[in-house]
C-alpha positions in Angstrom: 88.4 -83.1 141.3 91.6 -81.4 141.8 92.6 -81.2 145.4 93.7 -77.3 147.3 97.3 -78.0 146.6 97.5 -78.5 143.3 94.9 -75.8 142.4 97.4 -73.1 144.9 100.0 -74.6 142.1 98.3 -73.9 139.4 96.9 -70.9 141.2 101.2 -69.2 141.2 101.9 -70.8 138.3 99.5 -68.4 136.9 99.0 -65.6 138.6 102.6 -65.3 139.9 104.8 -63.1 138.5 101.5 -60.8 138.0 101.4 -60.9 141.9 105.1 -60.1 142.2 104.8 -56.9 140.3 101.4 -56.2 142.7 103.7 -56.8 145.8 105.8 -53.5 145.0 103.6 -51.5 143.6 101.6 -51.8 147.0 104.4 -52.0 149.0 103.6 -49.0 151.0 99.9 -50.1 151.2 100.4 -53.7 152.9 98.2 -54.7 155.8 95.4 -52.8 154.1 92.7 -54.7 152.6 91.7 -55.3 149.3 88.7 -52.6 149.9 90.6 -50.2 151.1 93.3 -50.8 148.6 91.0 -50.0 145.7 89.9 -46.8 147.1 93.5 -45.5 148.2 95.3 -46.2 145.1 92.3 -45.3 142.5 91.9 -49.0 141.2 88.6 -49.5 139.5 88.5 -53.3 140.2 86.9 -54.1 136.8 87.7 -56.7 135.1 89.3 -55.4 131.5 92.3 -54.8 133.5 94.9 -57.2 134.5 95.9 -56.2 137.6 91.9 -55.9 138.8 92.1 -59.7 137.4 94.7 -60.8 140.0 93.1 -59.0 143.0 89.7 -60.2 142.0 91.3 -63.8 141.8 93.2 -63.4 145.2 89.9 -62.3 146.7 88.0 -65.2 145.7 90.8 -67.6 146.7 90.6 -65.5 150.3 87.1 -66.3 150.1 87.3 -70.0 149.6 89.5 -69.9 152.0 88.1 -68.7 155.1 85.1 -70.8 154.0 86.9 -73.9 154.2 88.1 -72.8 157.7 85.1 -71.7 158.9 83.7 -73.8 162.1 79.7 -73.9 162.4 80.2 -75.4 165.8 83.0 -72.3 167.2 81.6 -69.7 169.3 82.8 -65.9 169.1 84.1 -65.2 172.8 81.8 -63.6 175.3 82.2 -60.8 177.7 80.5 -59.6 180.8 78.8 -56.2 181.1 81.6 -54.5 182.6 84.1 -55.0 180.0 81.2 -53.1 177.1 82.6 -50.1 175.4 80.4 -47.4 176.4 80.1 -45.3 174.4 79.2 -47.6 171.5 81.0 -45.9 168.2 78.6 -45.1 165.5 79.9 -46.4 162.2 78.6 -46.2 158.7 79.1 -44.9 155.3 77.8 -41.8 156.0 77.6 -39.3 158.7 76.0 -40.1 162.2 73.3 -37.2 161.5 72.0 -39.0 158.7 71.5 -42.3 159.9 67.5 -42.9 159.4 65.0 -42.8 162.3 62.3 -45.5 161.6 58.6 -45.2 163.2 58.4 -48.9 165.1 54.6 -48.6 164.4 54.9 -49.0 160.6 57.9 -51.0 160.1 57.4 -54.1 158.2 60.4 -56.9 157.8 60.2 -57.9 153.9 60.7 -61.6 152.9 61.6 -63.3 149.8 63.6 -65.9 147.8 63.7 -69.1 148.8 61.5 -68.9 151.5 58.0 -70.8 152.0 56.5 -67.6 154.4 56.8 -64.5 152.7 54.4 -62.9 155.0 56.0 -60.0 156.3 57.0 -59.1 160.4 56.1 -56.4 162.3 57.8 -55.2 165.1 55.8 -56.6 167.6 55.1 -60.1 165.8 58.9 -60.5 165.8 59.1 -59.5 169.6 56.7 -62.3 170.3 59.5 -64.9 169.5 62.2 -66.1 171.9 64.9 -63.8 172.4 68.0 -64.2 173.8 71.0 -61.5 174.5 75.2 -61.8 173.9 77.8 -59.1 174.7 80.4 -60.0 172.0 83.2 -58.2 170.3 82.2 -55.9 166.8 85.5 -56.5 165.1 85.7 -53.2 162.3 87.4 -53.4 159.0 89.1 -50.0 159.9 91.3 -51.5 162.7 88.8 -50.7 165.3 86.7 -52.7 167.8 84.4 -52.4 170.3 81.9 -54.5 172.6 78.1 -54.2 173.2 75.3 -56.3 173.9 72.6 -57.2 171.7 69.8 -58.9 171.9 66.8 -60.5 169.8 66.1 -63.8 168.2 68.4 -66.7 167.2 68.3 -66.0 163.4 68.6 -69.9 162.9 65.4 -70.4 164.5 64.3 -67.1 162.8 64.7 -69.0 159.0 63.7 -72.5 160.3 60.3 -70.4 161.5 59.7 -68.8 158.1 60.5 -72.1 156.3 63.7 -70.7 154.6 65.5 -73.2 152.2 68.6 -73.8 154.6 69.9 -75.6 151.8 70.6 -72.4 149.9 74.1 -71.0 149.6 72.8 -67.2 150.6 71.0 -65.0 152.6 71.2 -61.3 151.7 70.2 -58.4 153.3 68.7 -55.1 152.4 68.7 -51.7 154.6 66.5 -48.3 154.5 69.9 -46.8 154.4 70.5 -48.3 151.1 73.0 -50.8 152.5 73.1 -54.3 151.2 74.8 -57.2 152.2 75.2 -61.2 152.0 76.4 -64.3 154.1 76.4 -68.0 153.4 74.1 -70.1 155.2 76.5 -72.0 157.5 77.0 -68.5 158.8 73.5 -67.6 159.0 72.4 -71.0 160.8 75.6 -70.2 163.9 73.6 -70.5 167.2 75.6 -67.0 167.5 74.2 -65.2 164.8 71.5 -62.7 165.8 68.4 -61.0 164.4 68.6 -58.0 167.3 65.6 -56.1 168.4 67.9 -54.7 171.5 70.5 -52.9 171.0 73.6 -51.0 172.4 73.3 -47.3 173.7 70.7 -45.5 175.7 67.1 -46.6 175.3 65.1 -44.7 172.6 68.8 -44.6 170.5 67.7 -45.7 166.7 71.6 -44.8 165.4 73.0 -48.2 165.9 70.3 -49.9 163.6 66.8 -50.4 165.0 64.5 -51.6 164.9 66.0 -54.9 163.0 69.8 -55.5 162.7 71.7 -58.7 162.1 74.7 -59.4 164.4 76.8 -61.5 163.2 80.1 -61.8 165.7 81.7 -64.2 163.4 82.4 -61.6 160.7 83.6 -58.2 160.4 81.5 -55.5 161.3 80.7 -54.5 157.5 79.0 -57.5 157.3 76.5 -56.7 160.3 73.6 -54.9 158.6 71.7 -52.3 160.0 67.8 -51.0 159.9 67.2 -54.4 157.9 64.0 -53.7 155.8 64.3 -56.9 153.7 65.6 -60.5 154.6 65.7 -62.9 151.0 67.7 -66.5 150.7 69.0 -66.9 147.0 71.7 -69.9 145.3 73.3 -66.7 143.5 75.3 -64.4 145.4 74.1 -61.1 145.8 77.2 -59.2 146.9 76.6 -56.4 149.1 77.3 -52.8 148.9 80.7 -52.5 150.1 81.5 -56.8 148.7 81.0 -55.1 145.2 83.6 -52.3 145.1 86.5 -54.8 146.2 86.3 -56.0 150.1 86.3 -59.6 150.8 83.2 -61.2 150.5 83.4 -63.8 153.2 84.8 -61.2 155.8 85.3 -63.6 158.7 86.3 -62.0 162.4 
């Protein structure tokens, strides 16, 4: 098995002068991210072009990457309640007026994949488990942050209760909003990841994802899915809605 160096060799020896030329013709976009790169400059990110090649390939190598660095056993600082950002920003792909408002009385938390439980949750079935609450920092891909306090149940003890395979590479994500997104399960299984019933904002507030979001302070804030309808663990990756036009899969804060 070849170790990291001499695949980063093999990785320039390649993909090198392709990068160079990359380099200045995004000079004046450094610092952005690939996402955002794709949808200043009008790159398609498909792969019959060879400049969509070398992006895709640097992605994936970021990917690797941060999964490599990636500590199970690191906690995301904590704040107290005076240092939350009140108010909370809204933030999605669409307007704040059309965020969905979901009736609590006839939600129903979808299962499937590799799980053994496929039962569905309501509400009030998933309120019945232990909670717990954190005041961490949402870290945004747009430059922006911002902290609130969440609460809800430990999402590790959350797929250990529904007898999720936690030997799976994935657990993806599906919203009402049409959102989708996907982590790997060392992330999922971080005493710090979330499945919040409480959230940030006045009471009766629905904007900021109820009744089921998935905070995840280890990652950016695109991967922090809101008004979760459908929960599944897979071995294939399932991308995510922004993941498949160009930003960084792994995403970590």
């Amino acid at each position: 098995m070849k170790s990291e160096k001499s695949r980063s060799v093999q990785f320039r020896k390649e993909f090198g002068p392709k990068i160079e030329k990359i380099e200045r013709r995004l000079f004046l976009k450094r610092g952005l991210t690939l996402g955002a790169m794709s949808m200043l400059s009008g790159c398609t990110l498909k792969d019959n072009d060879a400049i969509d090649r070398v992006l895709w390939a640097m992605s994936r190598w970021n990917d690797r990457i941060q999964e490599k660095l990636f500590n199970p056993n690191k906690l995301a600082k904590t704040y107290t309640e005076a240092d939350i950002t009140d108010p909370f920003p809204f933030n999605a792909y669409y307007e704040e007026p059309l965020a969905p408002v979901i009736d609590a009385n006839f939600y129903s938390l979808g299962l499937s994949g590799l799980i053994k439980n496929k039962q569905s949750w309501t509400l009030s079935q998933l309120r019945e488990l232990p909670q717990i609450q954190q005041i961490t920092q949402h870290i945004c891909v747009e430059g922006w942050s911002a902290i609130g306090k969440w609460g809800g149940v430990p999402f590790n003890f959350f797929l250990d209760k529904i007898g999720a395979d936690l030997t799976a590479k994935y657990v993806g994500f599906k919203c009402s909003d049409n959102y989708s997104t996907s982590i790997d399960m060392s992330t999922a299984l971080h005493p710090q990841t979330l499945l919040v019933l409480d959230f940030p904002g006045k009471p009766g507030e629905t904007k900021y994802g109820f009744p089921v979001k998935i905070r995840i302070p280890t990652k950016l804030g695109f991967k922090n899915p809101k008004f979760v309808t459908e929960i599944f663990v897979s071995n294939s990756n399932p991308g995510g809605y922004w993941e498949d036009k160009g930003y960084n899969w792994y995403s970590g804060s």
